[in-house]
N, C-alpha and C positions, 0 to 999 in steps of 0.2 A: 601455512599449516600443511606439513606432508602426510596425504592419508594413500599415499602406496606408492608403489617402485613397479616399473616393468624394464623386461629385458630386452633388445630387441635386435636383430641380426641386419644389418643395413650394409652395403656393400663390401660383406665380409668382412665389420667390423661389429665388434658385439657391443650396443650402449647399452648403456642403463638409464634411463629416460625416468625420472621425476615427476610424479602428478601433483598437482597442489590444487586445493580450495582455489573457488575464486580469491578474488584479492581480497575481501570482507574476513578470512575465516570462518567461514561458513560452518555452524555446528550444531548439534540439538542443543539448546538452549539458549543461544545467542538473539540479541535484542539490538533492534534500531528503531531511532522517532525522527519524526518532523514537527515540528509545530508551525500555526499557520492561523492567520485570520482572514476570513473570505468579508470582503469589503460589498457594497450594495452595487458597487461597480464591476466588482469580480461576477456577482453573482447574475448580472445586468448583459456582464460580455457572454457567459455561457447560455444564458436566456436566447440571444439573437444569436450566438452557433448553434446550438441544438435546436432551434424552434421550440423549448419546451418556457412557453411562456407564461407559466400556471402565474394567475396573480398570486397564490401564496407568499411565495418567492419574491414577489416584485413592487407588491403595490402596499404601502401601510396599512390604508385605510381598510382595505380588503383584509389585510390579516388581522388587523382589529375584531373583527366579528367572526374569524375560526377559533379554534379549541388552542391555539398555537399563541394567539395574541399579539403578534408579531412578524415579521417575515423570516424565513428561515430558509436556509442553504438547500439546494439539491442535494440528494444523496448522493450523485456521482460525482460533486467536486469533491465529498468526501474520500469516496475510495479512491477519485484521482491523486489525494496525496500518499493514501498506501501503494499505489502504482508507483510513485515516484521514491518513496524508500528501497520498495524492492527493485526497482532499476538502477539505481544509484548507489544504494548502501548495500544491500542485503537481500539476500546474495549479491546484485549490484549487476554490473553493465551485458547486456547478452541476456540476461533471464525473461524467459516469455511465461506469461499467463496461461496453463492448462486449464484449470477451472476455481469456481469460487464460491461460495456460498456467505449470502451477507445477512444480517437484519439491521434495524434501526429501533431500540429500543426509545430514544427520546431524541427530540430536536436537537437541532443545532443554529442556532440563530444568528443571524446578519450579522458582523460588528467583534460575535466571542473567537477567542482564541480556541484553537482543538488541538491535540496534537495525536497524530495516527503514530503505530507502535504494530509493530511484526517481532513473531518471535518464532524460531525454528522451533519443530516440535519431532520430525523423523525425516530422517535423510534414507532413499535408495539410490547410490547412484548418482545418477546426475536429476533426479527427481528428488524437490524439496517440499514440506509442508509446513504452511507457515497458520500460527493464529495470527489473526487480526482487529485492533482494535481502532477506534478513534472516540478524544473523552473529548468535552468542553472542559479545559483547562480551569475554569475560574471556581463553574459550579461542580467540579469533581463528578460528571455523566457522562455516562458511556452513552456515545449518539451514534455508533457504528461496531458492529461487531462481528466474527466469522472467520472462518479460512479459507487459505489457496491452494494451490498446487501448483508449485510449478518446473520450470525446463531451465537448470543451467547449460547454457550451451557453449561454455567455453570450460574447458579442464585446468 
């Protein structure tokens, strides 16, 4: 997608140099998903990287007796998959994380499918804004939700 032309005078030859979107088409309105199931094993390996060994997460028996009934995913596996649309898809390879703001209105449990979904919402520049969601696929809930901001840093 060409969104401008520059001129430009290089050893006394004059180009005209082409800017384009990343490779995605980067636009307001444009969409991309992943979907994904976080396994007791997934959720077991980021437990012993992080140190974040809440039995919620981990242990049945233990989530038996919370409000959740069951063990249920970190939130940061969750926004790790909206990390990996917008690295890969959209905007895609090169784009860094400026800031974010998330919630989590309902779980997301051991086992369910999710699928996270970015969507352009205003472009300056090389600064993009993206909404972001992640649903549990099966039971139609939003288990993550919010925007980015971020840094294309390729033209």
């Amino acid at each position: 997608m060409k969104v401008g032309s520059r001129i430009l005078l290089q050893n006394n030859w004059l180009i005209v140099r082409k800017i384009y979107a990343q490779a995605n088409s980067v636009h307001i309105g444009a969409k991309e998903q992943i979907t994904k199931t976080f396994t007791a094993e997934d959720v077991s390996d980021f437990a012993r990287l992080s140190e974040d060994r809440n039995p919620l997460h981990l242990d049945d028996a233990y989530a038996q007796t919370t409000t959740f009934g069951r063990c249920i995913v970190h939130g940061v596996l969750m926004n790790g998959l909206i990390s990996a649309v917008l690295g890969t898809k959209l905007p895609g390879p090169g784009t860094v994380l400026l800031s974010q703001h998330i919630s989590f209105p309902e779980p997301l449990y051991v086992g369910e499918p999710v699928t996270a979904q970015i969507e352009v919402i205003n472009i300056k520049g090389k600064l993009v804004e993206c909404l972001t969601q992640c649903t549990a696929t099966e039971r139609e809930k939003v288990v993550m939700k919010g925007t980015v901001r971020l840094l294309m840093t390729r033209s």
